[in-house]
C-alpha positions as CSV (number, residue, x, y, z in Angstrom):
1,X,61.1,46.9,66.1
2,X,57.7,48.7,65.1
3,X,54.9,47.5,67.2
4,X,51.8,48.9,64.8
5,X,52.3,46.5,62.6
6,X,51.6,43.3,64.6
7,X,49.4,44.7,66.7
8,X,46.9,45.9,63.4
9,X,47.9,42.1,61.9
10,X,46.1,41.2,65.7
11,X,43.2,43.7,65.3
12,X,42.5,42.5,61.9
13,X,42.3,38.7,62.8
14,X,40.0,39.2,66.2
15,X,37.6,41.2,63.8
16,X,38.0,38.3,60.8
17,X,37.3,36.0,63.8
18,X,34.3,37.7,65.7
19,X,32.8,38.3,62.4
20,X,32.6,34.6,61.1
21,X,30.9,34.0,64.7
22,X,28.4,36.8,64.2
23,X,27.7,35.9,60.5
24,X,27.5,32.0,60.9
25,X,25.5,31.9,64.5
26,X,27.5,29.2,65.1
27,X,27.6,27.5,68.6
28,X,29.9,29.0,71.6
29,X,31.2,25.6,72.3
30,X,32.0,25.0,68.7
31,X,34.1,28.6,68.3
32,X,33.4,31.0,71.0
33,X,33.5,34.7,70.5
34,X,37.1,36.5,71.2
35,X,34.8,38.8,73.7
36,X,33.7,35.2,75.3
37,X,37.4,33.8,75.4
38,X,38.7,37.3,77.1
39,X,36.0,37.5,79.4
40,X,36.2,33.6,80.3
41,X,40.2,34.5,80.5
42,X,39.8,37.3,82.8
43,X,37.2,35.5,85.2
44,X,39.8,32.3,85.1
45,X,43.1,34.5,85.0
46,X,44.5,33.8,88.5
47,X,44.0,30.0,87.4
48,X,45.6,30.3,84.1
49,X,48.5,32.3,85.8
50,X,49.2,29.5,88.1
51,X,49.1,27.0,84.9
52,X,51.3,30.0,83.3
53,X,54.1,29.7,85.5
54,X,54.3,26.1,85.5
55,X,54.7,25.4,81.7
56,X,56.8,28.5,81.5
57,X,59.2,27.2,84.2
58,X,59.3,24.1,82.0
59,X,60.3,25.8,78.6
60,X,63.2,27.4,80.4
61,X,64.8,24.4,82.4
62,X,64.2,22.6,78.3
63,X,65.8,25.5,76.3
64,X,68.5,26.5,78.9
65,X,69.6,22.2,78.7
66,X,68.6,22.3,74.8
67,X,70.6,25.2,74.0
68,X,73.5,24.0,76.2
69,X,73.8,20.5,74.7
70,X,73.3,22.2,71.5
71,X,76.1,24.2,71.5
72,X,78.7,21.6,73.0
73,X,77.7,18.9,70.5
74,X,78.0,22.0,67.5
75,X,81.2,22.3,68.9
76,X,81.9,18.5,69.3
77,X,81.2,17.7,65.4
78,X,83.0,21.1,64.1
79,X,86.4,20.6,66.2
80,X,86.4,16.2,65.2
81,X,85.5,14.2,61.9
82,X,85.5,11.4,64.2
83,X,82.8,13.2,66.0
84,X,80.8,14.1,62.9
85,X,81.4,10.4,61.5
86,X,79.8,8.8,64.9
87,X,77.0,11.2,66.2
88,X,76.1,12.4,62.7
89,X,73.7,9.7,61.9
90,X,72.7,9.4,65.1
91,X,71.3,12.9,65.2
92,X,69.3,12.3,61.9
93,X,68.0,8.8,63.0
94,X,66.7,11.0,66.5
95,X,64.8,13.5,64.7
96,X,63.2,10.7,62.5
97,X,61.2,9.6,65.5
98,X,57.8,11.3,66.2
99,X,57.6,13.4,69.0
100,X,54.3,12.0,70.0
101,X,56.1,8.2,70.3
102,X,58.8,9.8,72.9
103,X,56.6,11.4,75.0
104,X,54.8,8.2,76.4
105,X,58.3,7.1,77.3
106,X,60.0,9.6,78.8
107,X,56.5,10.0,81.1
108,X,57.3,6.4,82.6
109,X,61.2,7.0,82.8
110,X,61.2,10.4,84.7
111,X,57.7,10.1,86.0
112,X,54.5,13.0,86.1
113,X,56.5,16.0,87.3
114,X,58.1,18.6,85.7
115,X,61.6,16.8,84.3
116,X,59.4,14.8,82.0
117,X,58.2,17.9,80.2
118,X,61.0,19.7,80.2
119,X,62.9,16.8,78.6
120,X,60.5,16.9,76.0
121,X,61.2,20.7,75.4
122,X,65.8,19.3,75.2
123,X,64.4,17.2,72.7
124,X,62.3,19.1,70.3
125,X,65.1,22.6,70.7
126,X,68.2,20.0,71.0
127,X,68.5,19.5,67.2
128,X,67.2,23.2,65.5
129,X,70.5,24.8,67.7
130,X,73.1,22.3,67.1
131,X,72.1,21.8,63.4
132,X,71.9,26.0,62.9
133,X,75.1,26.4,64.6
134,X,77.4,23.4,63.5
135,X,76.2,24.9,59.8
136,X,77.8,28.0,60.9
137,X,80.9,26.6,62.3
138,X,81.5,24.8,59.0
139,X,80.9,27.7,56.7
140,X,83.3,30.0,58.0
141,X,84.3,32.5,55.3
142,X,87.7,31.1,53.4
143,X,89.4,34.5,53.8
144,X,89.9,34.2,57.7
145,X,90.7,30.6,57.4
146,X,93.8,31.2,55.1
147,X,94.8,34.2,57.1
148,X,94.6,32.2,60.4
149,X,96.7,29.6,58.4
150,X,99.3,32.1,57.5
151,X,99.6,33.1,61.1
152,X,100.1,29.6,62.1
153,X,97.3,29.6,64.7
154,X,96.3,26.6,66.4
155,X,92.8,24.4,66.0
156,X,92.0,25.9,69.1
157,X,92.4,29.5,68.7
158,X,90.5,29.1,64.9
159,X,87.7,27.6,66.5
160,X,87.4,30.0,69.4
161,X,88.1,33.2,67.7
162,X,87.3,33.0,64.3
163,X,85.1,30.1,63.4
164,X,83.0,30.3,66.6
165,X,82.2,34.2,66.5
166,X,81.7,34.1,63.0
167,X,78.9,31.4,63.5
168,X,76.9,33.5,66.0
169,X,74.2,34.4,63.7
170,X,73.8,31.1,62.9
171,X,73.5,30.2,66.5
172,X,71.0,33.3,67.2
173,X,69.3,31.8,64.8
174,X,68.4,28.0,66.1
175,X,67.9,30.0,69.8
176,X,65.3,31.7,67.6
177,X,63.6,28.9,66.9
178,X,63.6,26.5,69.8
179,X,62.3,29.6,72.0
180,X,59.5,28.9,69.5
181,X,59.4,24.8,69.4
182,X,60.1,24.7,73.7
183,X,56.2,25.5,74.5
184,X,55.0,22.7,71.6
185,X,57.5,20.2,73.2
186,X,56.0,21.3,77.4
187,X,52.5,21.1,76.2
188,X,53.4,17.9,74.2
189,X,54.3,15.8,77.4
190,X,51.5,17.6,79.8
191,X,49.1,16.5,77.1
192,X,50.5,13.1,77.6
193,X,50.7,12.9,81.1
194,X,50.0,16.0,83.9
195,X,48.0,17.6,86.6
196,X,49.4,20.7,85.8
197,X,50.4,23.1,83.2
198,X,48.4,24.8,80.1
199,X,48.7,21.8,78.3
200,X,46.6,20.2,81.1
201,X,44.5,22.7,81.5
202,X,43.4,22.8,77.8
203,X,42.8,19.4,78.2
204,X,40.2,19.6,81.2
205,X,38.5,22.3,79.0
206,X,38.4,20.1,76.2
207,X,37.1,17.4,78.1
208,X,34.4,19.3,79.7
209,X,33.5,21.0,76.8
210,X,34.2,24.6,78.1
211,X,36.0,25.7,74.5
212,X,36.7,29.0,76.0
213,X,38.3,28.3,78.3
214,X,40.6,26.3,75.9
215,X,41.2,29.0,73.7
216,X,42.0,31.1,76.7
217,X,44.7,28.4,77.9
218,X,45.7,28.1,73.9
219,X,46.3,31.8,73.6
220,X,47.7,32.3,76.6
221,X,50.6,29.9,75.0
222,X,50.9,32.1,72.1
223,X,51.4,34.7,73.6
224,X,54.0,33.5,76.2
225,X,56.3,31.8,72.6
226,X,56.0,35.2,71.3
227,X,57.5,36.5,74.6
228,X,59.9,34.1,74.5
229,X,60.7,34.7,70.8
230,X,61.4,38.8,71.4
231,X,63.6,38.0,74.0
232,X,65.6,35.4,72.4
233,X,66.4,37.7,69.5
234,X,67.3,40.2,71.8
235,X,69.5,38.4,73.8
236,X,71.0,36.6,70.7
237,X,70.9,40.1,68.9
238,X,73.1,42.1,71.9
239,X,75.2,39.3,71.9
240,X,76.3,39.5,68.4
241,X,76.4,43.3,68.6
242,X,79.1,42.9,71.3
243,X,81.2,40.4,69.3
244,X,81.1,43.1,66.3
């Protein structure tokens, strides 16, 4: 993976971005300068770091359960029509809610601390990995099913050797993209209810109107997803180099 490229996309928008506040005068509490957020960053970093480590350790406890249930209900729905007949619409009727109403609730079922948070991460990286995967375990390529067939091999052994490796980019895939949706879902229930967290945090900035502080906390976030992203794909990436 080239790194220029990203990082002159990052030059580029810092520049755009301290140019519209030296061009427009307009107030540091309304859009502070990036010089402003990384100086207010550095000054607050040990703060932010402790904030860091609890959101992060809230994204992992979501998308290692997310991912997990993922997988076994992908597998559920692929291996019974029974399965895919019941929990089907029940899966589509789930993602119909707003994430905003669930939050609220699962706040006074598991309480302040960290599980209600990191539920909200199962929920909003549950449905991207089993709906990317259970898509790959159904469009297996004809060709191995008819050999597999002709060799008389049993449901099991189709599903575990053929259908199930041959979905793996599909799985890499919705990994992909609930490392991205886990922070949205941890900030989503610390906004909602916390003492802790960057979701919190940006919250106390907001409310004391100390906007760079926020936009420290905000792009501390982004840069922790994209974190998160590289090392899903490489993990998801060595994993389907060593089924090939």
């Amino acid at each position: 993976m080239k790194l220029w490229p990203p990082i002159a996309a990052t030059v580029f928008a810092l520049c755009v971005w301290q140019a519209i506040v030296s061009l427009t005068g307009v107030q540091k509490f309304i859009l502070p300068s990036p010089a402003l957020v990384a100086e207010t960053w550095w000054f607050n970093r040990w703060v932010i770091a402790e904030h860091t480590l609890i959101t992060l350790n809230e994204i992992l406890i979501g998308l290692v359960i997310g991912i997990s249930l993922g997988v076994v209900t992908a597998l559920t729905l692929a291996s019974s029509k029974t399965a895919r007949t019941l929990l089907a619409p029940m899966l589509v009727f789930t993602q119909a809610l707003p994430v905003f109403a669930l939050a609220p609730i699962l706040t006074l079922w598991l309480g302040y601390g960290i599980w209600s948070k990191a539920a909200m991460a199962v929920l909003i990286t549950y449905f991207p990995v089993t709906s990317a995967f259970f898509d790959g375990l159904m469009r297996t390529p004809p060709g191995y099913l008819d050999l597999a067939k002709t060799m008389q091999a049993s449901p099991q052994r189709v599903l575990w050797h053929i259908r199930v490796p041959a979905a793996l980019p599909n799985l890499g895939a919705g990994v992909r993209l609930a490392a991205v949706y886990a922070p949205i879902g941890a900030v989503i229930g610390e906004w909602v209810g916390s003492s802790k967290g960057l979701g919190y945090l940006m919250l106390l900035a907001n409310g004391r109107a100390k906007t760079d502080l926020m936009f420290a906390a905000m792009l501390t976030l982004g840069v922790l997803s994209v974190l998160l992203y590289v090392l899903m794909a490489n993990l998801t990436r060595r994993l389907g180099d060593r089924e090939t």
